[in-house]
C-alpha positions as CSV (number, residue, x, y, z in Angstrom):
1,X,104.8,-1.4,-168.0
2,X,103.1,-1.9,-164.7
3,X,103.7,-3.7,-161.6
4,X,106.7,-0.9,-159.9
5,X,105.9,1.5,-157.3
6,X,109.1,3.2,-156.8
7,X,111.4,4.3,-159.6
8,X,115.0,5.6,-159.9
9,X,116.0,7.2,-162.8
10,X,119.4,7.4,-163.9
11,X,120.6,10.6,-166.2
12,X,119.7,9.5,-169.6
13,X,116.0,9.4,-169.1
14,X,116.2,12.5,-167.9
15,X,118.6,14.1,-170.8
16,X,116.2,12.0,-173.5
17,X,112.7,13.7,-172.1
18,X,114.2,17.6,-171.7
19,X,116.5,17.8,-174.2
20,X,114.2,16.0,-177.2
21,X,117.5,14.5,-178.4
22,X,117.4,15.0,-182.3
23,X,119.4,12.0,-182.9
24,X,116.8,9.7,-180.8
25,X,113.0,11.9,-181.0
26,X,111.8,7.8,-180.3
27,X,112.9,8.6,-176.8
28,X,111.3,11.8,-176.1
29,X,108.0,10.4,-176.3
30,X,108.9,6.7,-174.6
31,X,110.0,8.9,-172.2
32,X,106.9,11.5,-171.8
33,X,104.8,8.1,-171.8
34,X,106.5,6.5,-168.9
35,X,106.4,10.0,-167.0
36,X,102.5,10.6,-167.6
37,X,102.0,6.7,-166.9
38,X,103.9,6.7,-163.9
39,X,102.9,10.3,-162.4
40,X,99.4,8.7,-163.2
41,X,99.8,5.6,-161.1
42,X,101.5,7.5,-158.1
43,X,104.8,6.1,-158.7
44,X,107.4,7.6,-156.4
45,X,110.6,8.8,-158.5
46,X,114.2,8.6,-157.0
47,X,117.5,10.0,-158.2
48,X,120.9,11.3,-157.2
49,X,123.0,14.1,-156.9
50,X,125.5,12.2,-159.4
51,X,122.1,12.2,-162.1
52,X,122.2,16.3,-161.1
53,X,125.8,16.8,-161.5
54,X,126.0,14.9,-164.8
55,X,123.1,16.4,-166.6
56,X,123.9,20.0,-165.9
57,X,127.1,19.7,-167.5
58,X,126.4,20.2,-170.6
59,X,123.9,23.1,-170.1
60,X,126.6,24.6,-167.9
61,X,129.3,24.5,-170.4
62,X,126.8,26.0,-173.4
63,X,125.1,28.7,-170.9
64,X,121.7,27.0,-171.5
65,X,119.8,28.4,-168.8
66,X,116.7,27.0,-169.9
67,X,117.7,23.5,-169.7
68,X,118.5,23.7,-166.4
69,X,115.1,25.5,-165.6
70,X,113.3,22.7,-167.0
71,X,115.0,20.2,-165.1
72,X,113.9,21.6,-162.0
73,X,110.4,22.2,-163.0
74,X,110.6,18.2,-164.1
75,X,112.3,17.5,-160.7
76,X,109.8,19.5,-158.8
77,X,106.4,18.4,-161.2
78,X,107.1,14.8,-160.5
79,X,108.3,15.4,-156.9
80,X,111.4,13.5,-157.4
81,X,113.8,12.6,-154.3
82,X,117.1,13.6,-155.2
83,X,119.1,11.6,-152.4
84,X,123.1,12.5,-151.5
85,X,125.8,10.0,-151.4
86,X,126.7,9.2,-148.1
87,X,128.8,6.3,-146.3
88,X,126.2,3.7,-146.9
89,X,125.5,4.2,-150.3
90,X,129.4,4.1,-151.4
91,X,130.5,0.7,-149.6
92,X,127.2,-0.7,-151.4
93,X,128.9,1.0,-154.9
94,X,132.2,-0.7,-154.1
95,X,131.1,-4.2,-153.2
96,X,128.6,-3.7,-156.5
97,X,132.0,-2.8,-158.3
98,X,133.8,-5.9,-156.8
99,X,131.1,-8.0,-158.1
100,X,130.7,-6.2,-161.5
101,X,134.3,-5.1,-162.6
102,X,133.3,-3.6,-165.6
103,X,131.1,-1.2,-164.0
104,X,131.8,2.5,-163.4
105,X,131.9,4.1,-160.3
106,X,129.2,6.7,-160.8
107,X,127.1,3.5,-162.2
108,X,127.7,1.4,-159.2
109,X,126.9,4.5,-156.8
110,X,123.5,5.4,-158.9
111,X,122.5,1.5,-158.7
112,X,123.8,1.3,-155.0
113,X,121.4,4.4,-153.9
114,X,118.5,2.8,-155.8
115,X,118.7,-0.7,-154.0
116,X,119.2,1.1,-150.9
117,X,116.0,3.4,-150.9
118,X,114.1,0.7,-152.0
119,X,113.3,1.0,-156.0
120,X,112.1,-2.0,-158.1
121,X,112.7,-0.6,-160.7
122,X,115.9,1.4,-162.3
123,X,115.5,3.2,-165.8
124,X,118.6,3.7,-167.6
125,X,119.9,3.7,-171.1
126,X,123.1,1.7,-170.5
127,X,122.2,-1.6,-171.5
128,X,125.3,-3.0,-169.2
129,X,123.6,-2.6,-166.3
130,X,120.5,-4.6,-167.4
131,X,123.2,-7.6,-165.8
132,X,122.9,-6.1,-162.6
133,X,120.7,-8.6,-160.6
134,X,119.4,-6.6,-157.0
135,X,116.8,-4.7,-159.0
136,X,115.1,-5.1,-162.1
137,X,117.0,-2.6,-164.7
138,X,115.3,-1.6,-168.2
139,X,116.3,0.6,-170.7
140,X,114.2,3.6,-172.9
141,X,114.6,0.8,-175.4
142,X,112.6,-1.2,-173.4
143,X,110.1,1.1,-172.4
């Protein structure tokens, strides 16, 4: 997959490559291919603190210490820009809402942050928001 130059990657992506979900090991290494590919090409990687505050959930609420450790060294190796919510972003999340009504809120704000800081490209595992239409949207599936 070539042709993007900036990147924002919504939770999954993130849980898929860290965690080495037993359930899906197929994502683990779509996902450690699309990291070396990218990191390779000079891709810039976004995110947001909603992608922060939903993947250390569950490594909060299990006292996995190590899961959060290697977020950060993935966050920090890949020199990701984690970006905060501010006014902006959340009037682009609602107006994305009022287009797309069956779209969550923490969707619509992650999609809104990564139109407005300029992605082309938005990596995901919710095949729902493949419909959204300001930026191109794949899934690991699609990787």
């Amino acid at each position: 997959m070539i042709g993007y130059k900036k990147v924002f990657i919504d939770t999954a992506p993130f849980i898929y490559y860290i965690e080495k979900n037993e359930d899906n090991p197929q994502y683990f290494e779509k996902m450690k291919s699309f990291f070396a590919e990218s990191y390779d090409r000079d891709v810039a990687f976004n995110t947001s603190v909603i992608t922060v505050e939903e993947y250390f959930v569950f490594p909060y609420r299990n006292n996995m210490q190590c899961y959060i450790d290697m977020f950060e060294k993935l966050i920090r190796t890949l020199g990701v820009n984690i970006v905060s919510i501010d006014g902006e972003i959340a009037k682009k999340a609602a107006k994305i809402r009022a287009e797309y009504k069956a779209f969550k809120s923490m969707d619509a704000l992650q999609l809104s942050t990564a139109v407005l800081t300029g992605c082309d490209l938005f990596l995901t595992n919710d095949k729902q928001l493949k419909q959204f239409s300001e930026i191109k949207c794949i899934t690991v599936d699609d990787l």
